[in-house]
Backbone and ligand atoms as CSV (ligand in chain L), in Angstrom:
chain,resi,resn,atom,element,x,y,z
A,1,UNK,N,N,0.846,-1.199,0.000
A,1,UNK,CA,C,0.000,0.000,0.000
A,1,UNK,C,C,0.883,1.253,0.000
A,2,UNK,N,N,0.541,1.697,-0.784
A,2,UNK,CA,C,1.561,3.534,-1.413
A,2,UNK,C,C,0.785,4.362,0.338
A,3,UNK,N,N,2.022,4.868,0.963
A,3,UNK,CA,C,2.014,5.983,1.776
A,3,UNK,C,C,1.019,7.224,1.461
A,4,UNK,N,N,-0.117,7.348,2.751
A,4,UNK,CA,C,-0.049,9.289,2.248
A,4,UNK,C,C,-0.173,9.636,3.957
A,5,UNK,N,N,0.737,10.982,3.725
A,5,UNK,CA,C,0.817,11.578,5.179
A,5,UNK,C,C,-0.337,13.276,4.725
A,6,UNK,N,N,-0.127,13.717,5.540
A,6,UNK,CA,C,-1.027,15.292,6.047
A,6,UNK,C,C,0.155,16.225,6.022
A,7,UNK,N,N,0.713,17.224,5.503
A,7,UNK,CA,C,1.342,18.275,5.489
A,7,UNK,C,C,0.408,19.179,6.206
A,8,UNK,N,N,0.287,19.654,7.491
A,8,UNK,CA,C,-0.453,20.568,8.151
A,8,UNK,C,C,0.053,21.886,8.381
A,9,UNK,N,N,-0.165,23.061,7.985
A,9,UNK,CA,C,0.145,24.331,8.721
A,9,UNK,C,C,-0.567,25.492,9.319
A,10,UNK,N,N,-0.085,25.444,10.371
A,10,UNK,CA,C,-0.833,26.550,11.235
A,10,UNK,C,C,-1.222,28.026,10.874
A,11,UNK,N,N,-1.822,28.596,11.756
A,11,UNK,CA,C,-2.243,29.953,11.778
A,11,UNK,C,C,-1.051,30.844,11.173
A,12,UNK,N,N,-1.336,31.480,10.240
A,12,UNK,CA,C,-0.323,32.645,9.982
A,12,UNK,C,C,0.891,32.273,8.964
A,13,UNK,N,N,0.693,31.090,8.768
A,13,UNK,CA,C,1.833,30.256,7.153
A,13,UNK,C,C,1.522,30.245,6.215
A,14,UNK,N,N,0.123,30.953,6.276
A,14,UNK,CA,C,-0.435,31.303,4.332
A,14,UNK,C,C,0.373,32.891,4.658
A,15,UNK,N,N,0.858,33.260,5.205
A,15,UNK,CA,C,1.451,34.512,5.203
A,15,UNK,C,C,3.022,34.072,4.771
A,16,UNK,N,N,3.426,32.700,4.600
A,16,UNK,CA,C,4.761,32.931,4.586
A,16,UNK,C,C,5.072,33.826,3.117
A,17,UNK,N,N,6.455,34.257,3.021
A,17,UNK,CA,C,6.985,34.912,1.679
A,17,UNK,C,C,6.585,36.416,1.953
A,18,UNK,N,N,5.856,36.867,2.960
A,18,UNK,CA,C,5.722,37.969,3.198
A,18,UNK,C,C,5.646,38.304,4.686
A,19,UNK,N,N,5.397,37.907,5.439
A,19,UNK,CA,C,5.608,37.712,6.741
A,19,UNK,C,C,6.813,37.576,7.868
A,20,UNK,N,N,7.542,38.694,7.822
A,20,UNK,CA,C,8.726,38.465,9.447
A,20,UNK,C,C,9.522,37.886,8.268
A,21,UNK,N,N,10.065,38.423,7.025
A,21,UNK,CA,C,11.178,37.607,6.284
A,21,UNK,C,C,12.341,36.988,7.194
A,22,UNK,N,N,13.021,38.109,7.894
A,22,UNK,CA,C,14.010,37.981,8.692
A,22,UNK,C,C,14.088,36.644,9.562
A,23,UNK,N,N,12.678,35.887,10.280
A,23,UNK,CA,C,12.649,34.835,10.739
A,23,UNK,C,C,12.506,34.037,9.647
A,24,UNK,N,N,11.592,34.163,9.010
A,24,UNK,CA,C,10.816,32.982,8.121
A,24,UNK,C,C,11.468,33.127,6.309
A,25,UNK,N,N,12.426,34.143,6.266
A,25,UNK,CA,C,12.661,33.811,4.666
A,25,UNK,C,C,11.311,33.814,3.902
A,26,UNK,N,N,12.054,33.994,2.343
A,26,UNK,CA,C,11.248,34.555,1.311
A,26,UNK,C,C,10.067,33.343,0.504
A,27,UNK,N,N,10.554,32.146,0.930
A,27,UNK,CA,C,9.835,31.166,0.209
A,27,UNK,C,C,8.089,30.986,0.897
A,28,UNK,N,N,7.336,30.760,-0.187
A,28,UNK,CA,C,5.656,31.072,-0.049
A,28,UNK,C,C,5.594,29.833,0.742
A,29,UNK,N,N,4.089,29.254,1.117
A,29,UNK,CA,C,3.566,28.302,1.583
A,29,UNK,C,C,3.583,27.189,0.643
A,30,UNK,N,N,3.191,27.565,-0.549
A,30,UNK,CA,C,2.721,26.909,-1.950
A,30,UNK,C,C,4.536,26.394,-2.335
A,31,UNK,N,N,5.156,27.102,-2.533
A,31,UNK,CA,C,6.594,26.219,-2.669
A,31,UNK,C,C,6.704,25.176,-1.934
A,32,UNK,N,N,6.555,25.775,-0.468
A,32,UNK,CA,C,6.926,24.644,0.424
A,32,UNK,C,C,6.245,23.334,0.367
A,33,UNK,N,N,4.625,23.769,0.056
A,33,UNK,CA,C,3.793,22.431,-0.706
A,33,UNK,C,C,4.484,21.755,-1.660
A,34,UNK,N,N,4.701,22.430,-2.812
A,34,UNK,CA,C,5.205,21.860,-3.831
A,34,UNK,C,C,6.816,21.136,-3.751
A,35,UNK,N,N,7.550,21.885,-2.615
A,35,UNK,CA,C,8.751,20.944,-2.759
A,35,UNK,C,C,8.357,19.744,-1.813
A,36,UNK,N,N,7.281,19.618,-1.181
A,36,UNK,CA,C,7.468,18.341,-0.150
A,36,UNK,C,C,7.060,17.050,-0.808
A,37,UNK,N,N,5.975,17.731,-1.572
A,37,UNK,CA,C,5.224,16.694,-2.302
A,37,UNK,C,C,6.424,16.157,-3.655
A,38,UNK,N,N,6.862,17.085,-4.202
A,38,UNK,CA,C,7.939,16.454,-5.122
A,38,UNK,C,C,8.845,15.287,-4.221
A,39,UNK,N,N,9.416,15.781,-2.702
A,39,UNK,CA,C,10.206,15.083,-2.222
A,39,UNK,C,C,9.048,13.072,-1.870
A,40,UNK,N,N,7.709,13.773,-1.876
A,40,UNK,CA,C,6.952,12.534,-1.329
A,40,UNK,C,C,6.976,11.605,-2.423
A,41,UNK,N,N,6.803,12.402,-3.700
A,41,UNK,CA,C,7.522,11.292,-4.522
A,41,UNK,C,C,8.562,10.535,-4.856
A,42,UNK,N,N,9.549,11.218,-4.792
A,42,UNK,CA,C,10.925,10.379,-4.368
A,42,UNK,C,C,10.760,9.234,-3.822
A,43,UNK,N,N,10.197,9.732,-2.427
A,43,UNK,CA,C,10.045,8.766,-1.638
A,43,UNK,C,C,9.193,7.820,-1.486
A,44,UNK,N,N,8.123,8.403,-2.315
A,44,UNK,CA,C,7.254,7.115,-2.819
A,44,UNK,C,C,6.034,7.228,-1.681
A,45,UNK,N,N,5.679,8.814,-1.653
A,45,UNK,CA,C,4.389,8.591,-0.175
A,45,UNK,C,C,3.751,10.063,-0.782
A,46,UNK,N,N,2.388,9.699,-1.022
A,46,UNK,CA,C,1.757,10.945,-1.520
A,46,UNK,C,C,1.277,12.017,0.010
A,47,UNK,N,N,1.483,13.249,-0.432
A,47,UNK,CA,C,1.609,14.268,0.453
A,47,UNK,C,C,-0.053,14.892,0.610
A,48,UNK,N,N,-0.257,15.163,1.228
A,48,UNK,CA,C,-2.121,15.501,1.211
A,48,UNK,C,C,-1.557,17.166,2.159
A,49,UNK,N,N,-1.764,18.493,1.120
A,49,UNK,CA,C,-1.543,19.512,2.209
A,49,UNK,C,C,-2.641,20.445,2.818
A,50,UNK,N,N,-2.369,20.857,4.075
A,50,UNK,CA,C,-3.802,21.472,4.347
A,50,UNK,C,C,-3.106,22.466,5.091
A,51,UNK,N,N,-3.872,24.525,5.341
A,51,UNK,CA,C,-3.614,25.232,5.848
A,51,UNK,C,C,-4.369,25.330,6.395
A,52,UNK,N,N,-4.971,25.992,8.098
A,52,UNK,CA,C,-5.295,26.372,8.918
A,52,UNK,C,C,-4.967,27.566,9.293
A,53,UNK,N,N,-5.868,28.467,10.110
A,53,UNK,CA,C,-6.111,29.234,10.742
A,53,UNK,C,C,-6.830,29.311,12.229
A,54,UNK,N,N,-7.330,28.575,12.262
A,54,UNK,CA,C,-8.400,27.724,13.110
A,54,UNK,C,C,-8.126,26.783,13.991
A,55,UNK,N,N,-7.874,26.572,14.837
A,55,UNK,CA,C,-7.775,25.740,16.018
A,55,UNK,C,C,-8.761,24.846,15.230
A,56,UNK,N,N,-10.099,24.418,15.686
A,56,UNK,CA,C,-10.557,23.640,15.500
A,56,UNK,C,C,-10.703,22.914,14.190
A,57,UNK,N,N,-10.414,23.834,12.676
A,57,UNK,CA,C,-9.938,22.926,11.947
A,57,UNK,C,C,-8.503,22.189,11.690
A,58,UNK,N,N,-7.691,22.284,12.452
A,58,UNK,CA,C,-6.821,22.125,12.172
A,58,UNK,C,C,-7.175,20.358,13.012
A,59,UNK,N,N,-7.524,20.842,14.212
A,59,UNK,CA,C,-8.037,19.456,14.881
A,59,UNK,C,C,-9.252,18.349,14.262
A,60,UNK,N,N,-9.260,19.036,13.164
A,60,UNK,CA,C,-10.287,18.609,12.372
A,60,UNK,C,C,-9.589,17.859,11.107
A,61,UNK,N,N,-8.692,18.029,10.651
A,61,UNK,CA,C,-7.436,17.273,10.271
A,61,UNK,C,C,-6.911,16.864,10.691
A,62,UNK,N,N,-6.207,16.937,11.478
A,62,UNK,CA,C,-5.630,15.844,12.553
A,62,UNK,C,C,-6.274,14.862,12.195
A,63,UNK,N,N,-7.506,14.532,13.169
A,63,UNK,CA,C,-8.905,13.963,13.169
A,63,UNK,C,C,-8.625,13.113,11.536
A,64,UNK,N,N,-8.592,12.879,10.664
A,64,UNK,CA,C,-8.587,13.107,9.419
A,64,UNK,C,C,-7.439,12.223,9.068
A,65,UNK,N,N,-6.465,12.442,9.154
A,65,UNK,CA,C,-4.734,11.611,9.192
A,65,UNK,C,C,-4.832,10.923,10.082
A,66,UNK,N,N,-5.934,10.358,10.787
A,66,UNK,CA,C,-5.833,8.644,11.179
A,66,UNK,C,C,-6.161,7.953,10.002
A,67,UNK,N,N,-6.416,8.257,8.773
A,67,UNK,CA,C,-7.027,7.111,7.738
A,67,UNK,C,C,-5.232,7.480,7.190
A,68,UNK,N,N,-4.590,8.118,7.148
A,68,UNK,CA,C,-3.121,8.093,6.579
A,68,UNK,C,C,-2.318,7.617,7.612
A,69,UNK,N,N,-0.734,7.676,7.620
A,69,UNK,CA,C,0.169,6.878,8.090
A,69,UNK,C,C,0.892,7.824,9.026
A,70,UNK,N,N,0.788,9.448,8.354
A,70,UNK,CA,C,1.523,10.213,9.486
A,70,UNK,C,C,1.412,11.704,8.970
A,71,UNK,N,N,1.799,12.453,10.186
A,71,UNK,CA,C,1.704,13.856,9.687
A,71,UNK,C,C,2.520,14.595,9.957
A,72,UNK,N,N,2.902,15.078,9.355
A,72,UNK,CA,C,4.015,16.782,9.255
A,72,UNK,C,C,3.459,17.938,9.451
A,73,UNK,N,N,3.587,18.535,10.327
A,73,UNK,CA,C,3.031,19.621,11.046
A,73,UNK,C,C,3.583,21.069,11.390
A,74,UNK,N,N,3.274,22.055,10.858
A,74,UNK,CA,C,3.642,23.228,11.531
A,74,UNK,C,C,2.778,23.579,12.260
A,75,UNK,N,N,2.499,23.684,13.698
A,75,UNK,CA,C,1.639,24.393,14.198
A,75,UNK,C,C,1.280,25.916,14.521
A,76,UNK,N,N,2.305,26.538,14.024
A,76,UNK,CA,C,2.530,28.142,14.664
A,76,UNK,C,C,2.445,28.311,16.053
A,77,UNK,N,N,2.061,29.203,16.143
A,77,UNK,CA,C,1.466,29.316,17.541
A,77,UNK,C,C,0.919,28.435,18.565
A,78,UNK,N,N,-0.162,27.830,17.818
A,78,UNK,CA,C,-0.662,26.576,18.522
A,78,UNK,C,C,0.101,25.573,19.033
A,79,UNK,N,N,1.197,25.623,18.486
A,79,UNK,CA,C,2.176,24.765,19.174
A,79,UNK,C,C,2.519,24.624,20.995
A,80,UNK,N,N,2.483,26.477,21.290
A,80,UNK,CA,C,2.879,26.656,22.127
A,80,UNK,C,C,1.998,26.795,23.983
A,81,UNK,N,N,0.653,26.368,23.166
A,81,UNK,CA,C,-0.594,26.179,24.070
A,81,UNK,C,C,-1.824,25.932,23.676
A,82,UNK,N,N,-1.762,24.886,22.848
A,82,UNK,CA,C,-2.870,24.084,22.015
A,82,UNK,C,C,-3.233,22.764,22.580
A,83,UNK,N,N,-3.315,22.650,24.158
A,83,UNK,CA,C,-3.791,21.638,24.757
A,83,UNK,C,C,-4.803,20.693,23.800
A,84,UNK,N,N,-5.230,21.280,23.172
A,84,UNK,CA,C,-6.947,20.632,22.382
A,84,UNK,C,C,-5.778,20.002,21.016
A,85,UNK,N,N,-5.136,20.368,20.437
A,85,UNK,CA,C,-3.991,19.895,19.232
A,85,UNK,C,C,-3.648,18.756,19.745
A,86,UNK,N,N,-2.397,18.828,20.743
A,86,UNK,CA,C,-1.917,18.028,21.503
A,86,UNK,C,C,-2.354,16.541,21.516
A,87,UNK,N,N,-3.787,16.951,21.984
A,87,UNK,CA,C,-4.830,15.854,22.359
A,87,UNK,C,C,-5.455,15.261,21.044
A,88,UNK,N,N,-5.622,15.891,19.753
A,88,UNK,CA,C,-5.863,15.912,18.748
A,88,UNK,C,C,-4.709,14.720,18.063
A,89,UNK,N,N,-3.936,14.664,18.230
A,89,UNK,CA,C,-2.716,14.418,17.763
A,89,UNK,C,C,-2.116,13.194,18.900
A,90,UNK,N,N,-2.307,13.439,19.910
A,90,UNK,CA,C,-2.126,11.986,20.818
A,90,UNK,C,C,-3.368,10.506,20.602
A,91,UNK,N,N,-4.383,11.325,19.875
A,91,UNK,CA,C,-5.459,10.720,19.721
A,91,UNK,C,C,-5.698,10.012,18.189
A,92,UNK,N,N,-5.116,10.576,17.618
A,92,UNK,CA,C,-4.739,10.344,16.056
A,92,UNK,C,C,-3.666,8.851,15.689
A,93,UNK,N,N,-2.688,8.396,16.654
A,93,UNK,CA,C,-2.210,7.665,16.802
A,93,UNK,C,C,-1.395,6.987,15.678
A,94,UNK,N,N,-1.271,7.983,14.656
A,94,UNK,CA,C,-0.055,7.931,14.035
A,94,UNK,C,C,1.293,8.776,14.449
A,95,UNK,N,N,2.590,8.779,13.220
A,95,UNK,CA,C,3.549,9.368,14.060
A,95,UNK,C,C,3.073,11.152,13.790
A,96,UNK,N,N,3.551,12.075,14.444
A,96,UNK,CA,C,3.483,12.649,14.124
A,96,UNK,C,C,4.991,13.726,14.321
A,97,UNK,N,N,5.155,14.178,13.419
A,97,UNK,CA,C,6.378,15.353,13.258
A,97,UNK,C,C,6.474,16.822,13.168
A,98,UNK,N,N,7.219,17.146,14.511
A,98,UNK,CA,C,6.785,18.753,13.936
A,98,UNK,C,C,7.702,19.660,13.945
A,99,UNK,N,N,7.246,20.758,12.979
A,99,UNK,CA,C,8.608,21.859,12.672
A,99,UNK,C,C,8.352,23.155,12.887
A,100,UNK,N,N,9.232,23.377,13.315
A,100,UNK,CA,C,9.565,25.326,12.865
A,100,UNK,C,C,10.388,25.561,12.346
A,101,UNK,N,N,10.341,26.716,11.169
A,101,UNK,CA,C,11.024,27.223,10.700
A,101,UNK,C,C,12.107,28.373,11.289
A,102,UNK,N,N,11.501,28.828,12.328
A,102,UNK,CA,C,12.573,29.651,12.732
A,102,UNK,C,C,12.986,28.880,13.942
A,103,UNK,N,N,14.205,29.865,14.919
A,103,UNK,CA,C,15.226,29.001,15.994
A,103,UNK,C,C,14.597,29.460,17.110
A,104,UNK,N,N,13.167,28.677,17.692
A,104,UNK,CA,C,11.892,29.207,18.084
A,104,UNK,C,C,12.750,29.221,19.388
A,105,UNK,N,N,14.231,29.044,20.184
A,105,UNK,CA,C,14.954,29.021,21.395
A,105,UNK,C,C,15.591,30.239,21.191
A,106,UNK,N,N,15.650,30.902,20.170
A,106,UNK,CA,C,16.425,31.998,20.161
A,106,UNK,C,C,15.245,33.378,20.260
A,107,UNK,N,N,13.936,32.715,19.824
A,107,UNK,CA,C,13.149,34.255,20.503
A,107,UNK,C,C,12.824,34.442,21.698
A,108,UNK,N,N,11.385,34.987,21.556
A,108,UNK,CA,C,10.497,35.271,23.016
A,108,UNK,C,C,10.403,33.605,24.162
A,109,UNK,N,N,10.275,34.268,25.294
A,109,UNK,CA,C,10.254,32.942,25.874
A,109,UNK,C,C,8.870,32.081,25.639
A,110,UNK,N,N,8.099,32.150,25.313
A,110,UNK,CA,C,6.752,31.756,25.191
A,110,UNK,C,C,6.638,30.893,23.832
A,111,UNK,N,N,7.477,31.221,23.078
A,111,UNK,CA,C,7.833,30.041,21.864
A,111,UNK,C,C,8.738,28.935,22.009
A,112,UNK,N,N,9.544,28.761,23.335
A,112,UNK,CA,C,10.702,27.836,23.863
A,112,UNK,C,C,9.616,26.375,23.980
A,113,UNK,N,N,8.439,26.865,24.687
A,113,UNK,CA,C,7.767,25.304,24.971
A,113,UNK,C,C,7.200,24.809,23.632
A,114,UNK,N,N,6.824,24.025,23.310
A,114,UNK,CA,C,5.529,23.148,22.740
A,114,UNK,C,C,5.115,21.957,23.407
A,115,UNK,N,N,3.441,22.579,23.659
A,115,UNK,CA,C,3.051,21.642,24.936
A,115,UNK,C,C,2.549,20.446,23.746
A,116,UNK,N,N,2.659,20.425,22.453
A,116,UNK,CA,C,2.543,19.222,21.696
A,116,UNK,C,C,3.798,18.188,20.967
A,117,UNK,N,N,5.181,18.693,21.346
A,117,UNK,CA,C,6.101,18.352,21.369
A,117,UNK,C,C,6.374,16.925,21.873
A,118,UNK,N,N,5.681,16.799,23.393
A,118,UNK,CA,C,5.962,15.249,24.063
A,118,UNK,C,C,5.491,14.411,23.499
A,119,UNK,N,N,4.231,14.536,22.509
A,119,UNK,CA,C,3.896,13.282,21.807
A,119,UNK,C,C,3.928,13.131,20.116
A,120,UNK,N,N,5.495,13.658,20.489
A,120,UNK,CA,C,5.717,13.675,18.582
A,120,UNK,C,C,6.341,12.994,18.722
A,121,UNK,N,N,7.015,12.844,17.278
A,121,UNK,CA,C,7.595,11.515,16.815
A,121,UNK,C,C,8.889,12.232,16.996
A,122,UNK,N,N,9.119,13.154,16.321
A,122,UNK,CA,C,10.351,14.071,16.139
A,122,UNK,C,C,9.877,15.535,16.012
A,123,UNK,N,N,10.795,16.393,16.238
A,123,UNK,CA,C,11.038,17.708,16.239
A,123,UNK,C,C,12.411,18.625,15.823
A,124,UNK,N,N,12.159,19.251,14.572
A,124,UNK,CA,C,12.842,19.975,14.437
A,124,UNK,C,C,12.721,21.367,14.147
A,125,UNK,N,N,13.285,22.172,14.548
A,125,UNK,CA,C,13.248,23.696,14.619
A,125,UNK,C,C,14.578,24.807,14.357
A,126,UNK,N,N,14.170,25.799,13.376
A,126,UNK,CA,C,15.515,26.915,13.103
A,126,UNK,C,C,16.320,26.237,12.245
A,127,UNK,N,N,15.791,25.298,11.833
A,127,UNK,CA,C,16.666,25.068,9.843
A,127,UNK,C,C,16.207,25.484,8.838
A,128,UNK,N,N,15.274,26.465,8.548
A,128,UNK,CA,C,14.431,27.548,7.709
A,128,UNK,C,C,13.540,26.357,7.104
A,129,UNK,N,N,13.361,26.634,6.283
A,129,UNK,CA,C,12.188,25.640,5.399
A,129,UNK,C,C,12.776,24.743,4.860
A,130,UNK,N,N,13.822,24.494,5.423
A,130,UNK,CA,C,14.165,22.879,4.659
A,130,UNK,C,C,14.088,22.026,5.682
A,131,UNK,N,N,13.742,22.567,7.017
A,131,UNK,CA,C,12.985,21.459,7.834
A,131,UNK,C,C,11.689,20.789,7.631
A,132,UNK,N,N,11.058,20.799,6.582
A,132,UNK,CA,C,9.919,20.587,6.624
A,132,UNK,C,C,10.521,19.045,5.502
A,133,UNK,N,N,11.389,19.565,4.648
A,133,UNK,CA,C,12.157,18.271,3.959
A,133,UNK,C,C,12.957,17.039,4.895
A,134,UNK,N,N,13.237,17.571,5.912
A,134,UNK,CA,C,14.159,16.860,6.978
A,134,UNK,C,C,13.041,16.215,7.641
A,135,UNK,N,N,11.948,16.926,7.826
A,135,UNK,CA,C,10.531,16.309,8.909
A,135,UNK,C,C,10.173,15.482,8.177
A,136,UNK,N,N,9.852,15.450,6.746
A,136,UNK,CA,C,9.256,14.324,5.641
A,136,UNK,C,C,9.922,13.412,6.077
A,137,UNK,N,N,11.381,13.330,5.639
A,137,UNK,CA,C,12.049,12.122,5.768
A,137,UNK,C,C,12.078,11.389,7.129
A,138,UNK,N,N,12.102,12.429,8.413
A,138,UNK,CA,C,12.036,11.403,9.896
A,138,UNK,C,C,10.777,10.878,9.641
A,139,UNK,N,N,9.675,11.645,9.156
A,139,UNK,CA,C,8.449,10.736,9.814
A,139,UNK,C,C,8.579,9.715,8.696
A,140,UNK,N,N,9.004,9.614,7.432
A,140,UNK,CA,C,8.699,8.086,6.469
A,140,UNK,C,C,9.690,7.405,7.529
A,141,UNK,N,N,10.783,7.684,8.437
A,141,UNK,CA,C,11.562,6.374,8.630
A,141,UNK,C,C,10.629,5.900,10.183
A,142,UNK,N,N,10.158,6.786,10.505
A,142,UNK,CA,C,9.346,6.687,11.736
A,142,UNK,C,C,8.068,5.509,11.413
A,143,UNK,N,N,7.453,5.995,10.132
A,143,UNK,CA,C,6.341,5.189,9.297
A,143,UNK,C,C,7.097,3.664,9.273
A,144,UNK,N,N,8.212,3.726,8.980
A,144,UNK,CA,C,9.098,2.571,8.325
A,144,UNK,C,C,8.968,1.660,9.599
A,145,UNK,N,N,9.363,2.223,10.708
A,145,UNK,CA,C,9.821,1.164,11.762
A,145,UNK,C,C,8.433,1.148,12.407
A,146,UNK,N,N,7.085,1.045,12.327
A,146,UNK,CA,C,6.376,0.977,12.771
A,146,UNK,C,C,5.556,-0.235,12.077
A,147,UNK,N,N,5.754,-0.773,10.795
A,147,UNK,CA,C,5.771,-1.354,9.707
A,147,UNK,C,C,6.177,-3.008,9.965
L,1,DQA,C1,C,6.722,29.096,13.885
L,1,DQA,C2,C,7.179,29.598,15.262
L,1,DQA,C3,C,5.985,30.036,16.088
L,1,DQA,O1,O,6.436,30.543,17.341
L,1,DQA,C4,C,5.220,31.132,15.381
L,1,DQA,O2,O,4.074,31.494,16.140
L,1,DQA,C5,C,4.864,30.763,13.993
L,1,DQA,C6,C,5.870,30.123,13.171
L,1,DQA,C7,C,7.918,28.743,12.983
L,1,DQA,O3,O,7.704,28.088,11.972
L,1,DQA,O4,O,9.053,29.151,13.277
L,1,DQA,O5,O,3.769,31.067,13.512
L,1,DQA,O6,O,5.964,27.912,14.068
């Protein structure tokens, strides 16, 4: 059976390419779609992407990527006190992976936690948008050993 994971992004990442360049760099949302899904082919796992704004849709996807194998996640903000995500996502019971693009330890203190962090698969943060290529690949090997 051919792979498909959830590319998820949070509140405020349809703003990327124009938004806080200085943290987040010039590349759009839609690139970042388009390079993951090129990479999902490589790898042989179709990419399903979805943007949010919304707490509750986003948990509404989640919700959603239990019929897939795993999900890649930016949460934005929600990351950092999205008890209801968290739970969304502990409940979903695939792997799940999540990123930031910026070196979320080098800002405000209130971006240091993610209270959805403990039940990921992996986490990476502050490798600009080619973490989201690095997150693809942990969660297929994450997919792999679960297999
Ligand atoms: C972010 C970091 C969050 O703190 C912030 O609220 C975002 C983007 C990142 O990708 O670096 O919206 O998740």
């Amino acid at each position: 059976m051919e792979s498909t994971v959830l590319l998820l992004n949070g509140p405020n990442l349809n703003l990327l390419g124009e938004r806080d360049p200085a943290q987040y760099g010039s590349t759009t949302l839609a690139d970042i779609e388009a390079r993951v899904g090129e990479l999902g082919e490589e790898l042989g796992v179709s990419v399903v992407c979805a943007q949010s704004n919304h707490e509750g849709t986003m948990i509404d996807r989640v919700h959603e990527a239990r019929a897939y194998q795993g999900i890649l996640c930016n949460p934005g903000a929600f990351a950092h006190y999205s008890y209801a995500l968290r739970d969304a996502v502990s409940a979903a019971g695939v792997p799940y992976v999540e990123v930031h693009i910026s070196n979320v330890y080098a800002r405000e203190e209130f971006r240091h936690t993610s209270v959805i962090a403990p039940v990921a698969a992996g986490y990476i943060a502050g490798c600009g948008v080619i973490g989201y290529e690095l997150g693809l690949r942990a969660l297929m090997r994450r997919i792999a050993e679960r297999a």
